[in-house]
VOPAGU-2260 file (C-alpha; in pm, 1 decimal, decimal comma):
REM VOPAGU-2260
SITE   aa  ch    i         X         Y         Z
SITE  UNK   A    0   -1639,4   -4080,8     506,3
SITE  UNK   A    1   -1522,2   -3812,6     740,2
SITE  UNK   A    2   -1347,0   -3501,0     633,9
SITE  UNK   A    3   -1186,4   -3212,2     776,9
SITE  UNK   A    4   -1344,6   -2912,9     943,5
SITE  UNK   A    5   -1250,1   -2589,8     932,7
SITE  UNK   A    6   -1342,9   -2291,7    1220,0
SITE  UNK   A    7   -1185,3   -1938,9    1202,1
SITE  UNK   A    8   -1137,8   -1700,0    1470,9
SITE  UNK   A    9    -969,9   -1405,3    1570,3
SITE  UNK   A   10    -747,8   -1396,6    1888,3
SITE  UNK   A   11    -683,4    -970,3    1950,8
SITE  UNK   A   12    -571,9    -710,2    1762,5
SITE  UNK   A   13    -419,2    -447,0    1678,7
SITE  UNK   A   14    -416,8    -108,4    1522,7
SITE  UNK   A   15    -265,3       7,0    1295,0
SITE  UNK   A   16    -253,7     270,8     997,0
SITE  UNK   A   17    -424,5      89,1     683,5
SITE  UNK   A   18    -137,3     262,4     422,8
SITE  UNK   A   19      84,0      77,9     618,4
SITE  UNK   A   20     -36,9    -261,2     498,6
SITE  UNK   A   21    -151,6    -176,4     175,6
SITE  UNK   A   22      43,9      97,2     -44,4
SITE  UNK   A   23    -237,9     381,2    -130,2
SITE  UNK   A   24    -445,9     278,3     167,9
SITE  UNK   A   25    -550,8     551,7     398,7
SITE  UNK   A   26    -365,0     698,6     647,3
SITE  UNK   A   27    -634,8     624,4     956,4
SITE  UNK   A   28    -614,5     369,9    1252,5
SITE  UNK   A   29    -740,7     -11,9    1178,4
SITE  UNK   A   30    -804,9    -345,1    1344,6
SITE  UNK   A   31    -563,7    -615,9    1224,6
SITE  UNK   A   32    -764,1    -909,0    1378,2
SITE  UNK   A   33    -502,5   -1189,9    1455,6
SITE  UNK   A   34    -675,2   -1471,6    1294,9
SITE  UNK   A   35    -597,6   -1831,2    1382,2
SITE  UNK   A   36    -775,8   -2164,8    1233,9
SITE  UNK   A   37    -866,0   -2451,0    1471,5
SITE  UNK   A   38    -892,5   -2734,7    1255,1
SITE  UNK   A   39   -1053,6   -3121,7    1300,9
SITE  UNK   A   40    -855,7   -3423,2    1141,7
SITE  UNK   A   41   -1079,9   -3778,6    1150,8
SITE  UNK   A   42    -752,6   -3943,2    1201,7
SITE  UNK   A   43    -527,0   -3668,1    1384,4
SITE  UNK   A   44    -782,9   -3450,0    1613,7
SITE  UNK   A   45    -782,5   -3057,8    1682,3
SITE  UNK   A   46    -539,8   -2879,8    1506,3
SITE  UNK   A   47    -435,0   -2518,5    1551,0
SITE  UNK   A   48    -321,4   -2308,0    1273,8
SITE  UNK   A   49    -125,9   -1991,3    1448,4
SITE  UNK   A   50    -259,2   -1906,9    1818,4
SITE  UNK   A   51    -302,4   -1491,2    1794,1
SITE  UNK   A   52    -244,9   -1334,8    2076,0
SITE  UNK   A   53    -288,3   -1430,9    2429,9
SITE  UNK   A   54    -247,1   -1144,8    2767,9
SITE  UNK   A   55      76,2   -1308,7    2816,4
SITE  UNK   A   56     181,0   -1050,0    2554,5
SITE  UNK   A   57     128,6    -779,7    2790,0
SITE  UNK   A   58     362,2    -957,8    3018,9
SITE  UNK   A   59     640,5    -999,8    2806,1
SITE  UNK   A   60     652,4    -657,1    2702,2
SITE  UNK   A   61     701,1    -463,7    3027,1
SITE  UNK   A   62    1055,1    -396,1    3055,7
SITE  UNK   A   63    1301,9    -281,6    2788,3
SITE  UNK   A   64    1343,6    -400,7    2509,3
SITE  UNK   A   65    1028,5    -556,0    2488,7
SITE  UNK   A   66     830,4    -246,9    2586,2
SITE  UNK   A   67     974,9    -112,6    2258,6
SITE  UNK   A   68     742,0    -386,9    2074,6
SITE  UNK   A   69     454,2    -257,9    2301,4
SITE  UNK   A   70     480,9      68,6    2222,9
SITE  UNK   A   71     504,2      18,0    1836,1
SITE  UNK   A   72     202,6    -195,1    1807,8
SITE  UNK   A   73     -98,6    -134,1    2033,0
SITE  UNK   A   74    -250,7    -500,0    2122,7
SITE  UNK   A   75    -599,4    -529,7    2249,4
SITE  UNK   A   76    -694,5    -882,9    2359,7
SITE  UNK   A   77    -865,4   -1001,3    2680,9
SITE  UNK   A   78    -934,3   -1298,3    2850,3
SITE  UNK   A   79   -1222,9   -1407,2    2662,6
SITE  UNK   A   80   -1012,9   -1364,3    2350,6
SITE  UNK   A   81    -807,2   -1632,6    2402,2
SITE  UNK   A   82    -769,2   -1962,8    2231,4
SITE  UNK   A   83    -756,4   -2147,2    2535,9
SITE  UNK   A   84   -1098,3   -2010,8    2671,4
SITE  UNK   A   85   -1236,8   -2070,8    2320,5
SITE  UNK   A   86   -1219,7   -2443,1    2284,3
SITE  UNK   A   87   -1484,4   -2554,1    2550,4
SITE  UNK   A   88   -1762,5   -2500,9    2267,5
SITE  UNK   A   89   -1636,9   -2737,2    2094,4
SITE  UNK   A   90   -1594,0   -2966,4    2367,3
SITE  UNK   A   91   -1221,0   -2989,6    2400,5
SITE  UNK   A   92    -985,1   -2785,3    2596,4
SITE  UNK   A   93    -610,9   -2749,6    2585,1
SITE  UNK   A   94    -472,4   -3059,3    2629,7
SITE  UNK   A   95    -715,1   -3177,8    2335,4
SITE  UNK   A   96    -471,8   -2999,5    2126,6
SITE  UNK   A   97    -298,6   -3268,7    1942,1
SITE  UNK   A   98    -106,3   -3042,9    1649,7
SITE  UNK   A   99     -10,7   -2676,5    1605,1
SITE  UNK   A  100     117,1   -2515,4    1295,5
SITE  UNK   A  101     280,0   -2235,2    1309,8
SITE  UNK   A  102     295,0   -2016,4    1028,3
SITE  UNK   A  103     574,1   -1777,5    1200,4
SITE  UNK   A  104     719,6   -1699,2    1519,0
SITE  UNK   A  105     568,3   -1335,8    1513,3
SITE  UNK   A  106     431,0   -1227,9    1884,5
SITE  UNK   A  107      69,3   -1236,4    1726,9
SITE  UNK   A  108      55,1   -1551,8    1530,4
SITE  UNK   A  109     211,7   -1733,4    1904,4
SITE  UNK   A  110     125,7   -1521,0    2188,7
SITE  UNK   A  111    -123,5   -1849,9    2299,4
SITE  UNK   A  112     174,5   -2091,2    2233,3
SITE  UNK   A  113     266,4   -2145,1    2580,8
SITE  UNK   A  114    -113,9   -2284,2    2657,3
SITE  UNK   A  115     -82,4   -2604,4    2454,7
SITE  UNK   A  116     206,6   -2792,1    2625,7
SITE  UNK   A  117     115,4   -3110,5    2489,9
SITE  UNK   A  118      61,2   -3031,5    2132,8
SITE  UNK   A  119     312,8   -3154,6    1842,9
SITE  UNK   A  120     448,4   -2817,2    1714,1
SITE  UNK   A  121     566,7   -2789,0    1290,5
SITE  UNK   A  122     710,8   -2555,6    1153,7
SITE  UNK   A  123     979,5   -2459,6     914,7
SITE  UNK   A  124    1356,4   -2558,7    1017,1
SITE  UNK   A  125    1419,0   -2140,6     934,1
SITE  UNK   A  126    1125,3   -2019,7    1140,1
SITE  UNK   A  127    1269,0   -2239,4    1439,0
SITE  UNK   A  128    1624,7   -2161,7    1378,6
SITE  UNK   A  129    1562,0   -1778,4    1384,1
SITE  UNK   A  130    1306,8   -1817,0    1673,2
SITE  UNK   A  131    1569,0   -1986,0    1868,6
SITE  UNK   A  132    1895,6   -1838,9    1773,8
SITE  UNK   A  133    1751,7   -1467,7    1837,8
SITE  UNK   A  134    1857,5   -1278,1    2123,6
SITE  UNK   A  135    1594,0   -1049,8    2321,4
SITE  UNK   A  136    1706,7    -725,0    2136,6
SITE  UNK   A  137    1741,7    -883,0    1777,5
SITE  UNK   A  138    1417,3   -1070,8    1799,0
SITE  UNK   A  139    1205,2    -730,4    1888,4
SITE  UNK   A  140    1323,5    -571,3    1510,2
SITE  UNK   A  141    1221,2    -919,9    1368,4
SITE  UNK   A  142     883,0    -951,0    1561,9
SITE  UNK   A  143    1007,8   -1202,2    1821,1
SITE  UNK   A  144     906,4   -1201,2    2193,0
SITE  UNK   A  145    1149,3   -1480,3    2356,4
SITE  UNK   A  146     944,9   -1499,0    2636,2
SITE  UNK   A  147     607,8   -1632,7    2417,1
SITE  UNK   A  148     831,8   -1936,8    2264,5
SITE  UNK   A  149     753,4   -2205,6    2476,5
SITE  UNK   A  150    1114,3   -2348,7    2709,9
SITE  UNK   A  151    1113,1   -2726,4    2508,0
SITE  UNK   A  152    1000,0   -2586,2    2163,5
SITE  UNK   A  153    1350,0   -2777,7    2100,9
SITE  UNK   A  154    1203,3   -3139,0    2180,6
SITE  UNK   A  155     845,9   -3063,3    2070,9
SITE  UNK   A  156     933,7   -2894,3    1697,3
SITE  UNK   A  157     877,5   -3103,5    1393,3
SITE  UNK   A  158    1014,1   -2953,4    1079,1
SITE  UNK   A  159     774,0   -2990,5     785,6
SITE  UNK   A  160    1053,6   -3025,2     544,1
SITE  UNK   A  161    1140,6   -3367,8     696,7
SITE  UNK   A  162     854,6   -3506,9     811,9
SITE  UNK   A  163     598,1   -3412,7     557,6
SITE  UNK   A  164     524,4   -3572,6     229,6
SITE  UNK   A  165     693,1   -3319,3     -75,2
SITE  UNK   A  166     528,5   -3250,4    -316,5
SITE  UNK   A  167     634,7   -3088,2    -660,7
SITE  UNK   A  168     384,3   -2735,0    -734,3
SITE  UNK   A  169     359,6   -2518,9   -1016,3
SITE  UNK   A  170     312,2   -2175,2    -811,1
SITE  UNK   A  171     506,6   -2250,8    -519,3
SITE  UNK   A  172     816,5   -2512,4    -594,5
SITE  UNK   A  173     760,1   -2786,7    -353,8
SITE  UNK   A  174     451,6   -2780,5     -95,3
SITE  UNK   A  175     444,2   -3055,8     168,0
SITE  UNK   A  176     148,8   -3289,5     240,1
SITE  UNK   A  177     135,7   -3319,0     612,1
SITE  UNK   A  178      -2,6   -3604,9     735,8
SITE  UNK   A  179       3,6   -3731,9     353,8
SITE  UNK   A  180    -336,2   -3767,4     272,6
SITE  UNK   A  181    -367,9   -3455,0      89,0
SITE  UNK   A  182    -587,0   -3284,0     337,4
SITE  UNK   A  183    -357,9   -3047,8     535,5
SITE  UNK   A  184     -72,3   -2899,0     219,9
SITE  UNK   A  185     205,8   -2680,3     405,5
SITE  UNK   A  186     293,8   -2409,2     175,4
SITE  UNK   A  187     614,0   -2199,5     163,9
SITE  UNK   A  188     575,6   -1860,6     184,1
SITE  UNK   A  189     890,2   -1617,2     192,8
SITE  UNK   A  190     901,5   -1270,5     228,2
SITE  UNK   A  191     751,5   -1136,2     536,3
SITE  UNK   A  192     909,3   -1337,9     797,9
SITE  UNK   A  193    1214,5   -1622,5     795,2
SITE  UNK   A  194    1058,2   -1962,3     685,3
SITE  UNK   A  195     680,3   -1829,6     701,6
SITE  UNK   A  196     433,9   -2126,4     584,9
SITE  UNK   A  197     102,7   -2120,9     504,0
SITE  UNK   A  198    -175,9   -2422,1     484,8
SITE  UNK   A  199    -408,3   -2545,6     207,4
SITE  UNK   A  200    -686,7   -2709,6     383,5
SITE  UNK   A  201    -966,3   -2931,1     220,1
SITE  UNK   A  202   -1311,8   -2952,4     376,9
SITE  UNK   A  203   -1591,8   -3059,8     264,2
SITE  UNK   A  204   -1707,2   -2740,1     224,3
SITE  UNK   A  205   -1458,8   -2652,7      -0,9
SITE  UNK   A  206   -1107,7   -2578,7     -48,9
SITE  UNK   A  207    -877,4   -2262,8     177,2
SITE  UNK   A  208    -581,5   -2134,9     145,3
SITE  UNK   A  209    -460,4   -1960,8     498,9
SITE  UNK   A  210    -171,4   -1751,6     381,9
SITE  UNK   A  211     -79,4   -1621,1     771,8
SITE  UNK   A  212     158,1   -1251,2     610,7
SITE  UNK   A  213     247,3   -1390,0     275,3
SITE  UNK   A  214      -4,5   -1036,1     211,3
SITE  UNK   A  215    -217,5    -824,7     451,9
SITE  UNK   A  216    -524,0    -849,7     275,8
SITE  UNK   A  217    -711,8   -1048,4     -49,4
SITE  UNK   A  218    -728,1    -708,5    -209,9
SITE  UNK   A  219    -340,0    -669,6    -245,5
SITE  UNK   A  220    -327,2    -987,7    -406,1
SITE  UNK   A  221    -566,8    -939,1    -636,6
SITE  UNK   A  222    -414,4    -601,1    -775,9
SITE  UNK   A  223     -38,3    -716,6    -673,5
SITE  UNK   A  224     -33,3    -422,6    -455,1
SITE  UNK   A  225     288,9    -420,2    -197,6
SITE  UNK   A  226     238,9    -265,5     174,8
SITE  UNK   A  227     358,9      58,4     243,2
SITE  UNK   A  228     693,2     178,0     336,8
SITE  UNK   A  229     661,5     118,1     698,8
SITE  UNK   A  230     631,2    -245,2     660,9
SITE  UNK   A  231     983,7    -293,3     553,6
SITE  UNK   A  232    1088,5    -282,2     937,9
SITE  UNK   A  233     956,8    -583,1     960,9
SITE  UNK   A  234     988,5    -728,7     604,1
SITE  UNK   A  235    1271,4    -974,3     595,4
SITE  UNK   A  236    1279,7   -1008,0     269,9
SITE  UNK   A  237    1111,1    -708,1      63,2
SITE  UNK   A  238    1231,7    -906,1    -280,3
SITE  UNK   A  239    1113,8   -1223,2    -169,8
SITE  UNK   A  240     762,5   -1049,0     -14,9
SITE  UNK   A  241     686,6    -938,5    -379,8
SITE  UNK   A  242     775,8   -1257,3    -553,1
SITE  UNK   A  243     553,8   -1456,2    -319,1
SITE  UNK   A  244     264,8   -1204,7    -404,1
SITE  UNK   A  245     312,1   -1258,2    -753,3
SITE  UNK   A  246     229,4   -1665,6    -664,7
SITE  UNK   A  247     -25,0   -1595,0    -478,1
SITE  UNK   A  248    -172,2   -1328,2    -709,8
SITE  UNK   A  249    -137,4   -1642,6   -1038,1
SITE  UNK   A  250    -259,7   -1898,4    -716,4
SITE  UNK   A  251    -592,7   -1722,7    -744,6
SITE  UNK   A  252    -618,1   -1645,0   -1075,0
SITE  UNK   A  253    -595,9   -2018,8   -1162,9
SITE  UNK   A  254    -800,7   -2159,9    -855,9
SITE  UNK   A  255   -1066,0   -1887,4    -833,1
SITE  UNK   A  256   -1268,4   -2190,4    -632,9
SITE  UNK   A  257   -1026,0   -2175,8    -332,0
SITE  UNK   A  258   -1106,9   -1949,3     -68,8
SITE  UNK   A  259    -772,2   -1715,7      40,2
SITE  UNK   A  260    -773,4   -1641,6     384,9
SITE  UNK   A  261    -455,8   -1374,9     514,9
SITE  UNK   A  262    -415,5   -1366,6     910,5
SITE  UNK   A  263    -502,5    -949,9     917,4
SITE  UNK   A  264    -701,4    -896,1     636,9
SITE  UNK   A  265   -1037,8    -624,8     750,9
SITE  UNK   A  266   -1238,3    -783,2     419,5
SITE  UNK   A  267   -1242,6   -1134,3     533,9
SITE  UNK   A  268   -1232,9   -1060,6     868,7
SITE  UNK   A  269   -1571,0    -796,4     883,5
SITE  UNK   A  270   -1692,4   -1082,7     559,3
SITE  UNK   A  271   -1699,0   -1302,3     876,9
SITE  UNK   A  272   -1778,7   -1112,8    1154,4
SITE  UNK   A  273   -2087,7    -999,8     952,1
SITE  UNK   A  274   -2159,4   -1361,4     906,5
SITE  UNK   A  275   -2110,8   -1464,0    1246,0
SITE  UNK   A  276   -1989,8   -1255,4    1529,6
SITE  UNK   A  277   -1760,6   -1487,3    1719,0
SITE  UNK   A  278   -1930,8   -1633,4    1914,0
SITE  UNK   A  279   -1929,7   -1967,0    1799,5
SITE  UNK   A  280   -1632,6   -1894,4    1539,3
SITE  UNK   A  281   -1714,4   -1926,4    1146,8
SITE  UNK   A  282   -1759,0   -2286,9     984,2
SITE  UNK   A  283   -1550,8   -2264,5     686,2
């Protein structure tokens, strides 16, 4: 019987001051890799999980307001970096793209959105509301570039609450079983961004849990340690951040066997890199 693959990969990064993620962290420059999964269903093909960022992002932040995001966060991706340039190892391309999740409408979890124009997107109904109902100047304080959303988002969205299977969980209320076969389990994760999700994924290999900004890195979860200060800009809920830590903090106490994989975090990211160094993306 077939099961599901999992591949990780970074699309970009950033830099940014380490205390900033983690509280007690030091105060130099760091890569924040923007990790996305690609995923392979038997039954429902590629999947993405987030896109990272694309050049595009460069684009959309040349004039004001946008330059405002540019100038706060110094992105590094090139062409090569891309999702869409990725893909041909594994002998697809774009348009094999059947499904994206997206965790949040951040610039760096969608800056590749735009490439997959024939891919089912989910999401949460909140993500897409807020995504949507922002204006140019209110989405750059909440991480939004209107120009990465893609112009039909409205015709292609498919909220997880309604579609997907729920399912009753002890950590995190009700998680919702995609495609309901148990393989792909969207989990809600508020705090860091309106309607943020993140996936449980089964392999063969073994069980994941990609947690997208529910926390920067596996470290903070394991000591229940909150970012610094300068992440409350854009924190949209700071109460709601810490009680999803706490889940995900009793999440991996109880199910030390699943792997936790946050979209920024340096220790997974140089854990893989080390294994692997992108070329052909990590086999979880």
């Amino acid at each position: 019987m077939e099961t599901v693959e999992l591949y990780l990969d970074v699309a970009g990064y950033c830099l940014a001051r380490e205390n900033h993620s983690i509280r007690g962290g030091k105060n130099k420059p760091t890569r924040f890799y923007a990790l996305y999964a690609l995923i392979r269903h038997p039954g429902r093909g590629w999947i993405l999980f987030d896109t990272g960022y694309a050049r595009r992002f460069y684009h959309a932040t040349r004039h004001l307001p946008e330059r405002l995001y540019r100038l706060a966060t110094q992105v590094y991706v090139k062409d090569t970096d891309e999702v869409k340039n990725r893909l041909g190892r594994f002998g697809t391309g774009p348009s094999g793209i059947a499904h994206i999740i997206v965790s949040h409408f951040h610039a760096d979890h969608i800056g590749g959105l735009k490439d997959f124009d024939r891919a089912v997107i989910h999401c949460s109904r909140e993500a897409f509301h807020q995504a949507l109902s922002s204006n140019r100047l209110g989405g750059i304080t909440r991480g939004i570039l209107k120009s990465l959303i893609p112009h039909d988002l409205e015709h292609r969205a498919r909220f997880v609450e309604e579609e997907a299977s729920p399912m009753a969980d002890g950590f995190f209320g009700t998680t919702y079983d995609l495609f309901r076969d148990g393989s792909l389990i969207v989990v809600p994760l508020p705090g860091h961004a309106a309607g943020q999700v993140g996936l449980r994924v089964q392999t063969g290999q073994g069980a994941y849990f990609l947690v997208a900004d529910a926390c920067y890195s596996v470290q903070s979860v394991r000591s229940a340690i909150m970012p610094g200060r300068a992440a409350r800009i854009i924190t949209r809920s700071w109460r709601e951040y810490r009680a999803t830590l706490m889940k995900l903090q009793a999440f991996m106490m109880a199910h030390p066997d699943v792997t936790m994989v946050p979209s920024h975090c340096p220790e997974t990211t140089r854990r893989l890199i080390r294994i692997n160094p992108w070329k052909y993306g990590f086999q979880a």
